[in-house]
N, C-alpha and C positions, 0 to 999 in steps of 0.2 A: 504494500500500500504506500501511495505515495498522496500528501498534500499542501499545495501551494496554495496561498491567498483562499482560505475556505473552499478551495476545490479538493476532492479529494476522491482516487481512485486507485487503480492498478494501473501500477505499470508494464505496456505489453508491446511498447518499440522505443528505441532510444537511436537518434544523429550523434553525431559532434555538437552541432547546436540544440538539438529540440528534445524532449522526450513525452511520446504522445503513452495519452493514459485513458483507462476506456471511464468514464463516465457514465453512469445508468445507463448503462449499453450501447453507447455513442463515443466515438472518439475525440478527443481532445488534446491538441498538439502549443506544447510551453514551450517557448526559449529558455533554456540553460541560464543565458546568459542577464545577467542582475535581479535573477529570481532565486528565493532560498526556499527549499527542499524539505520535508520533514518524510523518514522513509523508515516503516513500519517492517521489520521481514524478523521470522527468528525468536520472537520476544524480544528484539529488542528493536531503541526508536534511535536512530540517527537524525543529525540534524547536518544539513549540507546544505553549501554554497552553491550554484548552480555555476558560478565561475570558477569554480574548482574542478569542476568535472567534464566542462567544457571542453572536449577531446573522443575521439571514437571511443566505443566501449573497451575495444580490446586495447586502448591503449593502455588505461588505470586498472586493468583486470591483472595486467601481470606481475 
């Protein structure tokens, strides 16, 4: 689970810049970039920068 600005979803695609989150069954695509992140997986909650992550997935993956 991922929620920005009272939006709050799954996340089910992620760019370099955007990462689109389904929304009551509808997709919805954020910029990365100057938006911060609250992400739910595991029990536990991260909180993230969205200029932090700014980069391909597999960049920060390894």
């Amino acid at each position: 689970m991922c929620k920005d600005n009272g939006i709050k979803g799954k996340v089910i695609d992620e760019t370099r810049n955007t990462l689109v989150l389904e929304v009551a069954g509808k997709r919805k695509t954020l910029m990365k970039s100057g938006n911060r992140f609250v992400v739910e997986s595991g029990g536990k909650t991260l909180r993230i920068r969205g200029n932090d992550i700014r980069m391909r997935p597999w960049e920060y993956a390894l």
